[in-house]
C-alpha positions, 0 to 999 in steps of 0.5 A: 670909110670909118663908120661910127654906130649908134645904138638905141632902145629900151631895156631890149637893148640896154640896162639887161642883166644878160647881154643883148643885141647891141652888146654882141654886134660889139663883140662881133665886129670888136667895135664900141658904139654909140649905145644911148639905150635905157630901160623904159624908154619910148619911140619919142625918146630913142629916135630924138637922141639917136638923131641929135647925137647922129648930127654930132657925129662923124659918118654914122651908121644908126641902128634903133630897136623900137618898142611899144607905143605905149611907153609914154616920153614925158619931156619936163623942164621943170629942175625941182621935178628934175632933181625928185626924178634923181630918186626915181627907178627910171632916171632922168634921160637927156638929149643934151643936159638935164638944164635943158630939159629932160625926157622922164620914161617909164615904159607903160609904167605910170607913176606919180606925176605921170598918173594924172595924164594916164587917165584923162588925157592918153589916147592910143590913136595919139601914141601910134601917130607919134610913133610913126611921126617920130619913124617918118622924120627918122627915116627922111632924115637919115636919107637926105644926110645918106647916114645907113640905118636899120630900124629893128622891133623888139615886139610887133609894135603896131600889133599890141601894146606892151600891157597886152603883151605881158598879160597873154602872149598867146593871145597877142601873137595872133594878133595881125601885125597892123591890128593897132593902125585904125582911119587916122594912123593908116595913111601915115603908116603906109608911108613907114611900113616898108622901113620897120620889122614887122617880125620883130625880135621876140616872134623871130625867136618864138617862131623857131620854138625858142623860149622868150617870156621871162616870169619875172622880166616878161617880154624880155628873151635872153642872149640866144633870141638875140643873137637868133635874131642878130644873125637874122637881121643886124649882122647882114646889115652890119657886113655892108659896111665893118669889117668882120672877124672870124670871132666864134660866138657860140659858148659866149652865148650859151653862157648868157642864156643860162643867166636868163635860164637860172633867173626864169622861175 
């Protein structure tokens, strides 16, 4: 069976200046996937996408990397705000046409528009329920339309916040992997745990005495944590269902770790 994958994430995954995760899975198995990702978007957005576009799409394998709960999704219908996001860094992100709506996400960016509800209506407790809602309906989807799937983390997602993480990441690789998981979000979570890495991509690296905070880019670790990670996590996925190639990956990632390494100061 052709199988067609679909990829999705945050700046871990798309908009990088070295290459990452989604781009060596392509070199690897010479295939071109569905890659959706964007920088600043949260677990609302890159599952809602993946899976819309999944239902377009013939034999589907869905390969996400999730990210920090604190990234807020605002979805707006409003054209004139629309047209203003045109101007923004993060640029408007659509599930199917900006005439319907668009998501705006910033990462744990929150400017303008998106100030007023920083301070008086968000709520961490709110934020990882919608995470693990938004994993929950992933996971039970995929599973009644048999579509493969794995689930990667570009950090320890119910752990810490991104905020925290940029501040001291010595600090927070400490932190027990469920410290953000209280009375409400427990029960849910249980339900979810089993499907999503609770390693995660940048402590993977960490823990094999790799560099993987960036002094301008922050929690983002070049090519060589991803392909660490890559061969760790995606590629044993991958072999189950494309073909392989005897392809050497080696001096092609040495080569974009030294981009991550000359812009690291």
């Amino acid at each position: 069976m052709d199988h067609k994958v679909i990829v999705n994430g945050a700046s871990c995954t798309a908009d990088s200046p070295w290459m990452t995760w989604a781009d060596l899975m392509e070199y690897k198995y010479q295939c071109a996937s569905i890659n959706l990702g964007q920088r600043g978007l949260g677990n609302e957005s890159i599952i809602t996408k993946a899976l819309h576009t999944a239902y377009q799409t013939e034999n589907p394998i869905i390969i996400l990397m999730l990210t920090s709960i604190d990234k807020w999704d605002w979805y707006t219908e409003d054209q004139n705000i629309i047209t203003q996001l045109q101007k923004e860094k993060h640029k408007p992100y659509s599930i199917v046409d900006q005439t319907l709506g668009t998501y705006w996400s910033t990462g744990i960016w929150f400017p303008t528009l998106k100030e007023h509800y920083k301070q008086k209506y968000y709520s961490q407790t709110h934020m990882v329920l919608n995470t693990i809602k938004h994993i929950d309906w992933f996971v039970k989807t995929c599973t009644q339309q048999q579509w493969p799937f794995l689930l990667l983390t570009d950090s320890r997602i119910f752990a810490y916040t991104e905020v925290e993480l940029d501040n001291n990441f010595a600090e927070v690789k400490t932190y027990a992997f469920d410290r953000l998981i209280n009375d409400v979000t427990g029960p849910f979570y249980k339900q979810i745990e089993k499907h999503t890495d609770t390693q995660s991509m940048i402590h993977h690296g960490d823990e094999r005495g790799m560099p993987v905070i960036h002094s301008k880019y922050k929690a983002h670790p070049g090519t060589a944590v991803h392909y660490e990670y890559a061969k760790n996590k995606l590629f044993p996925f991958l072999d189950q269902y494309l073909p392989t190639t005897s392809l050497q990956m080696e001096d092609l990632v040495a080569s974009e770790q030294k981009i991550w390494d000359n812009t690291n100061r």
